[in-house]
C-alpha positions, -999 to 999 in steps of 0.1 A, spaced: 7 358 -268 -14 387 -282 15 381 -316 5 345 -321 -16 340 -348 -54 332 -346 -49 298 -364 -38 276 -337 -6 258 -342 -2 216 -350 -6 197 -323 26 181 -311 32 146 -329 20 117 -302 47 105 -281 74 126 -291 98 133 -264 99 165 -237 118 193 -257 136 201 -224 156 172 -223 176 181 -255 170 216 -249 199 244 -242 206 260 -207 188 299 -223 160 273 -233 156 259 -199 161 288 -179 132 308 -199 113 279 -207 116 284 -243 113 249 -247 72 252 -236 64 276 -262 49 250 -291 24 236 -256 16 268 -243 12 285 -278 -15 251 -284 -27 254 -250 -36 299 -258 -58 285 -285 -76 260 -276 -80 235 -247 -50 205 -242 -57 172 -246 -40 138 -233 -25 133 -267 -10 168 -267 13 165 -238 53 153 -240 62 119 -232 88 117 -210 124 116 -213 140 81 -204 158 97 -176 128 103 -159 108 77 -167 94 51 -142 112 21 -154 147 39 -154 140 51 -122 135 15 -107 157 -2 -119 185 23 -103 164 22 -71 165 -16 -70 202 -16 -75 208 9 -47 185 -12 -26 199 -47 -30 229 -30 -22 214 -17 11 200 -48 22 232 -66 16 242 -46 50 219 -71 73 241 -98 66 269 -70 84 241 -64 112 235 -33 101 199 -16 90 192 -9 56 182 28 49 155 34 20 168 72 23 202 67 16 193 41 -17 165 72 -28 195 97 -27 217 75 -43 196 75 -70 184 109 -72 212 130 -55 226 149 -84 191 165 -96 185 170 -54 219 189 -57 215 208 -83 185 219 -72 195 228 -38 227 252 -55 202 268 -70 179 276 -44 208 284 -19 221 311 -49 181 323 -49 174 326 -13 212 343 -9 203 370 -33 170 376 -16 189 380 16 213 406 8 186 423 -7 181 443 23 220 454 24 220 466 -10 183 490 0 206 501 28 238 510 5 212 527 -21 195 551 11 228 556 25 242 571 -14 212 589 -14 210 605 17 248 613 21 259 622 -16 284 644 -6 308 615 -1 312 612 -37 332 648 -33 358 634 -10 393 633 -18 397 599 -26 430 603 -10 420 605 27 400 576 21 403 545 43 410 510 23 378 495 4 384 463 24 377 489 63 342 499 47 333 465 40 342 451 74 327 482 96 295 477 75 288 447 85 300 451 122 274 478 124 251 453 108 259 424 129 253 452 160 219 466 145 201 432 144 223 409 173 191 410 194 167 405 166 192 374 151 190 361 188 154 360 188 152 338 156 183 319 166 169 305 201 140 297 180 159 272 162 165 246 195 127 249 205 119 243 167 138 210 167 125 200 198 86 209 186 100 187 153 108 153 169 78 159 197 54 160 159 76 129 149 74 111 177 34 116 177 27 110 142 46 77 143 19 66 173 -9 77 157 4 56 122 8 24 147 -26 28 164 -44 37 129 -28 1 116 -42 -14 144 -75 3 141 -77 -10 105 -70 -45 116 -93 -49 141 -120 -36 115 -112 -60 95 -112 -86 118 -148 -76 127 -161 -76 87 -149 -112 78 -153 -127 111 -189 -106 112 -208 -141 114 -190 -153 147 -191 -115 163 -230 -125 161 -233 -162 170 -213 -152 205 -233 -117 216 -194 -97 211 -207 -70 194 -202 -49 221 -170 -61 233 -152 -53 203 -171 -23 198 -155 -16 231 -126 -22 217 -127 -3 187 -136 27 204 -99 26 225 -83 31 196 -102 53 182 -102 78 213 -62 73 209 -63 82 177 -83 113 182 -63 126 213 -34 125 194 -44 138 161 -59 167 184 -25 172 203 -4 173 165 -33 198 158 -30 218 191 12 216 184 5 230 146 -16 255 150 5 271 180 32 268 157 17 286 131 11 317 152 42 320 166 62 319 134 36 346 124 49 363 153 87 364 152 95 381 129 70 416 145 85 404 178 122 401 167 117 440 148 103 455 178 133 440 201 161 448 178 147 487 172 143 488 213 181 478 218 192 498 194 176 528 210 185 514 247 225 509 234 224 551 223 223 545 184 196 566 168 171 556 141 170 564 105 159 555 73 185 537 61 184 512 94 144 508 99 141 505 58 171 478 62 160 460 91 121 458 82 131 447 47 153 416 59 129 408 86 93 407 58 118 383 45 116 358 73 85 361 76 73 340 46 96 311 56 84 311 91 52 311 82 57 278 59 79 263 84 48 248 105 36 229 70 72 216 62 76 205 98 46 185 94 55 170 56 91 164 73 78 142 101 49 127 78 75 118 53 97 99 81 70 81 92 57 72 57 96 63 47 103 40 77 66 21 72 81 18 33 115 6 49 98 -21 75 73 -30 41 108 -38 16 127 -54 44 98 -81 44 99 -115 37 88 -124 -2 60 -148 -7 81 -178 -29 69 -190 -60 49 -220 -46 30 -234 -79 56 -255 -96 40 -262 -127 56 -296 -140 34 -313 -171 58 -343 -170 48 -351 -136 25 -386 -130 3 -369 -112 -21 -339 -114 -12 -327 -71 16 -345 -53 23 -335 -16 35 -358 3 51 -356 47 71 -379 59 76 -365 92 64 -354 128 51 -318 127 63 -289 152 42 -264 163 58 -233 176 48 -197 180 63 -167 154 86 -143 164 67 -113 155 45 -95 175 6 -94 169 10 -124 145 -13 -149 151 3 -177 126 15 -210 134 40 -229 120 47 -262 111 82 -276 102 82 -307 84 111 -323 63 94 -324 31 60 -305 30 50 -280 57 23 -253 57 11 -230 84 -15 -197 80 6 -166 67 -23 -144 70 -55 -151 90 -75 -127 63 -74 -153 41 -86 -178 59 -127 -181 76 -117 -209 106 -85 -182 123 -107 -148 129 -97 -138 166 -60 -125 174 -44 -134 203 -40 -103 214 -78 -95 210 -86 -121 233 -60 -110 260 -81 -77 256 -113 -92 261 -101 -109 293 -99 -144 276 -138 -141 285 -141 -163 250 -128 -193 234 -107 -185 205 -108 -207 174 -82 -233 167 -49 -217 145 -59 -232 114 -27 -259 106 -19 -290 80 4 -318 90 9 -356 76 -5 -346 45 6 -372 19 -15 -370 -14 -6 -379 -50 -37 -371 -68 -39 -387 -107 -49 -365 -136 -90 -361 -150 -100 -377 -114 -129 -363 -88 -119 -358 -55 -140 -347 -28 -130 -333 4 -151 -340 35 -148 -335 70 -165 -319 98 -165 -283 105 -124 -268 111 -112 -295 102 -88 -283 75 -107 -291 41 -106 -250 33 -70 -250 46 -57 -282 23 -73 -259 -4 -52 -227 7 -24 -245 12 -26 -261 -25 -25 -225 -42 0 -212 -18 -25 -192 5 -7 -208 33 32 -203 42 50 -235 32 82 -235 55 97 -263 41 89 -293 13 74 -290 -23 42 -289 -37 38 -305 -75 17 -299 -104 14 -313 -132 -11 -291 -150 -25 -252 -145 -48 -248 -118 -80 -227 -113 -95 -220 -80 -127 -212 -66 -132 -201 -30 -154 -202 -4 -157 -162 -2 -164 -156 -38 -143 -123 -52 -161 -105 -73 -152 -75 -97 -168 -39 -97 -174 -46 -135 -204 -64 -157 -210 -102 -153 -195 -107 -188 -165 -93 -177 -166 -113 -146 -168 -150 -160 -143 -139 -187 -119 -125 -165 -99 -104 -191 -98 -135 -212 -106 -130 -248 -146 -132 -254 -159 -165 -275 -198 -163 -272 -204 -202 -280 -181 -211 -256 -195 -183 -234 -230 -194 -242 -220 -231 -230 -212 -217 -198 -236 -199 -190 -259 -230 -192 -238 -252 -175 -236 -235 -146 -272 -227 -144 -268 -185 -148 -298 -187 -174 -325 -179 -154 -304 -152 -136 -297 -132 -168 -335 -132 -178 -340 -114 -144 -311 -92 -146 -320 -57 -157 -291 -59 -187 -286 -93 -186 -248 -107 -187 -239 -68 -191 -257 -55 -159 -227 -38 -138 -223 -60 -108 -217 -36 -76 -186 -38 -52 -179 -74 -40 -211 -84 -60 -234 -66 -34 -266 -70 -63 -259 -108 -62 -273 -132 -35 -246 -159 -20 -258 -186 -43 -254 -167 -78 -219 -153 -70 -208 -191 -63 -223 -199 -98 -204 -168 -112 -171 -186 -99 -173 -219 -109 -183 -199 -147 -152 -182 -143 -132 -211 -135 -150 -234 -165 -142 -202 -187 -105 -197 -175 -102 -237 -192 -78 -247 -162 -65 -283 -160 -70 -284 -121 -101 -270 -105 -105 -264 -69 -140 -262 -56 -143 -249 -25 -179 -260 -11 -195 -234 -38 -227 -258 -39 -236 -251 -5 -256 -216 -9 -274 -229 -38 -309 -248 -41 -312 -284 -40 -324 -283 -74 -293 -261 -89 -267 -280 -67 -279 -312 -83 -278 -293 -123 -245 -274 -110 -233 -313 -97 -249 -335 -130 -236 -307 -160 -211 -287 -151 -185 -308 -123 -193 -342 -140 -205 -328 -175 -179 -299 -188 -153 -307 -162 -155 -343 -165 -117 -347 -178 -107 -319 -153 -88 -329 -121 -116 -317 -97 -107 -313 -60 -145 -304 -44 -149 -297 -5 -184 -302 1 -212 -311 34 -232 -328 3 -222 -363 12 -250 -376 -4 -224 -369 -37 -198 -391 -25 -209 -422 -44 -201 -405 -77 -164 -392 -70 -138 -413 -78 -118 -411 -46 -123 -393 -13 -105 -374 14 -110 -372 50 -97 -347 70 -96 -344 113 -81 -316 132 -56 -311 99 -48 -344 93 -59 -369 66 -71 -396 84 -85 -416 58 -83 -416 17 -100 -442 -5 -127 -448 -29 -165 -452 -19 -171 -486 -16 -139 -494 4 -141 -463 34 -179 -476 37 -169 -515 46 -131 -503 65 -134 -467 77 -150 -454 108 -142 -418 106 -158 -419 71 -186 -441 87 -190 -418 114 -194 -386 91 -222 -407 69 -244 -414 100 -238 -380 115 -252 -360 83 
């Protein structure tokens, strides 16, 4: 580097391809390839732009695609009974640089070895020179030499080879034990994280029923598992270490006492020899602890990665149809079934119906299923647990530019019709029509880590008189005056700088924004003021959105007069769908609901 010049060189052109793919074997064995970088990088510091795009060989797309071929091919085997292996389809894919590279390091670690026999052939020319006087003609064969050096070889270090060799058993059996442990503590920190989650979104109930402590209780088992065995892997790791430290001064000081005991004597050429080969272990043993543990965290991490691909995928459930009548169509014409899943420590239900059926796929997504079965086994059934949330003799055709609202009492499946809509909810069997795109607003708001801007427009492109309409329709005015930055004041983590009733008003902007055809209101009026609900109610759902199909969930019967049709809903069912004026002369669930709020 001292000959380069002091100008520093051109930067490499952007995007131009890694020299080493084209480059010749000298090239890649000395690196050649990397002198342009490194001669930019002696000069001054590297930037993004600098660096060499990869090959298409190596790049990620290439890559997959192989890996998906190899895998279809391996889960083609179920339909034989037999396991797909993520393993085998990852060496399919990558075996010949995994070869090569393994040639190459058994030719490295094979010089390294004999290493030690050459020292001994160099100390034992020195030290006896005079054999290179001998008559060449009383000389044994070249081939006797060979063999009785490495009988006397074989002899010097049998005890110390025996040492490492019974290491190898104990080892392996040290291996699976790790294995075998990691694999637990994986299953019990999955079910740690489940149960915390559990306890954030279902945080509300845990307080209304005094169970703070019980599933505090309960989250402290698994913890104290996971502790006792991430102390016992520790315990097993550590010991390891030190003994691999060990064996190689241990396995010296035995093979130098046999030697002695068996009559041979000592001399430079064998202690030079026999230390030299045995500071070569040590390095290796000392590592062998760390790839122990990377072997058996990698087999854990690749059969969790296995169970993940082998999973069922989540269909394509909006059908997006513009030809259709209606805005929604889902209609049942059958009895529903209710059975249990096959799979442990799933808490769904489902429901087989001949044309549309729908059952909770994931109890996270829903607020009315919070407590697993097997949580309440736990707790000694001491507690009721809620109903499994579950749709059946749904049959609604719903016409374009209409407003629908959704009532019902508490659990009684208006949040769940809305899941089920969006595909939030496993549909086992039927269809689900739409005419137009959809936009949804839920109950739980979700809100970016990013500005409010960014928020209502949702990577859309930014129009400020449309985005100044907005704004106003949904009442976030007065909000932005109060805002340190206004519309560009960085909203924290799941809107933790917002209060309950802004974020719900932050959604229904998004949604106006986002311009969908279909919007789905999930009671977002309900943390709001009576005042705002009433602006949110008068300019935004019947102003802006009035030639949207609006489906709106809402306690706010006082409303209802102003939809055009309405839905009720008890224990999953519809039990009743009409306009105003006919559920309030011919309904008495609808009548029932009025004089109860």
């Amino acid at each position: 580097m001292i000959f380069w010049k002091s100008n520093p060189p051109s930067p490499p052109c952007p995007n131009i391809k890694i020299p080493e793919a084209s480059a010749n074997l000298f090239f890649v064995l000395t690196f050649w390839w990397a002198n342009d970088l490194m001669s930019l990088g002696y000069k001054c510091p590297l930037e993004k732009d600098d660096l060499y795009v990869l090959d298409d060989a190596r790049s990620a797309k290439v890559i997959t695609n192989k890996f998906e071929v190899e895998w279809k091919k391996e889960t083609q085997k179920i339909a034989t009974g037999k396991k797909p292996s993520l393993l085998k389809a990852l060496y399919k894919v990558l075996w010949a640089k995994f070869c090569l590279a393994g040639v190459c390091r058994f030719v490295s670690d094979m010089l390294i070895v004999t290493s030690p026999l050459v020292l001994k052939l160099i100390l034992n020319f020195v030290s006896e020179a005079y054999f290179a006087n001998l008559n060449n003609g009383i000389q044994p064969p070249a081939y006797v030499g060979y063999l009785l050096i490495i009988a006397m070889f074989l002899m010097q270090i049998g005890a110390g080879f025996a040492c490492l060799v019974l290491m190898g058993p104990m080892q392996g059996r040290i291996m699976s034990l790790l294995a075998y442990n990691r694999a637990k503590a994986a299953g019990i920190t999955n079910e740690q994280v489940k149960l915390t989650q559990e306890i954030l979104l279902g945080i509300r109930v845990l307080k209304y029923y005094a169970w703070e402590d019980s599933f505090a209780d309960a989250l402290n088992k698994l913890r104290n598992k996971e502790i006792s065995i991430v102390r016992f892997l520790l315990i097993i790791r550590t010991v390891i270490t030190g003994v691999s430290m060990v064996i190689p001064v241990f396995a010296s000081i035995l093979l130098f006492i046999t030697f002695s005991l068996t009559g041979g004597t000592l001399n430079t050429r064998i202690v030079f020899s026999s230390l030299a080969l045995f500071n070569l272990l040590q390095l290796p043993l000392l590592f062998m602890p760390m790839a122990i543990a990377s072997i058996t965290d990698a087999y854990v991490a690749i059969n969790q990665i296995n169970e993940f691909l082998q999973a069922d995928e989540l269909s394509v459930l909006l059908e997006i149809n513009p030809d259709k009548k209606y805005a929604i169509k889902v209609t049942d014409e059958s009895k529903t079934i209710k059975k249990n899943n096959e799979k442990k420590n799933d808490t769904s239900t489902v429901v087989v119906n001949e044309k549309v059926s729908v059952s909770i796929d994931d109890i996270s997504e829903t607020y009315m299923t919070l407590i697993s079965t097997d949580l309440a086994e736990n707790l000694n059934n001491s507690y009721p647990l809620f109903p499994i949330s579950q749709l059946h003799n749904i049959n609604i055709s719903i016409p374009c530019g209409k407003l629908i609202a959704i009532i019902g009492s508490v659990g009684s499946g208006k949040s769940s019709l809305l899941s089920a809509i969006v595909g939030e909810m496993k549909r086992v069997k039927g269809e689900i029509l739409f005419g137009e795109n959809i936009g949804y607003c839920p109950q739980t708001v979700w809100i970016q880590n990013a500005t409010l801007r960014d928020n209502i427009t949702f990577g859309l492109p930014f129009n400020e008189e449309k985005y100044q309409q907005v704004i106003k329709d949904c009442c976030l005015e007065p909000d932005l005056k109060v805002l340190p930055a206004g519309d560009l004041t960085k909203i924290g983590e799941k809107g933790i700088n917002l209060s309950r009733g802004q974020k719900q008003r932050v959604s229904i902007a998004s949604a106006v924004y986002y311009n969908a055809n279909i919007i789905l209101l999930d009671d977002l009026i309900s943390a709001v003021d009576p005042h705002v609900g009433k602006y949110l109610f008068t300019n935004c759902i019947q102003g802006t959105l009035a030639k949207k199909t609006r489906l709106l969930v809402t306690h706010h019967l006082h409303y209802l007069p102003q939809v055009d049709y309405i839905i009720c809903m008890e224990e999953g069912k519809i039990v009743e769908q009409e306009n105003y004026d006919e559920l309030i002369k011919n309904r008495k669930t609808f009548t029932k609901l009025i004089t109860e709020y």
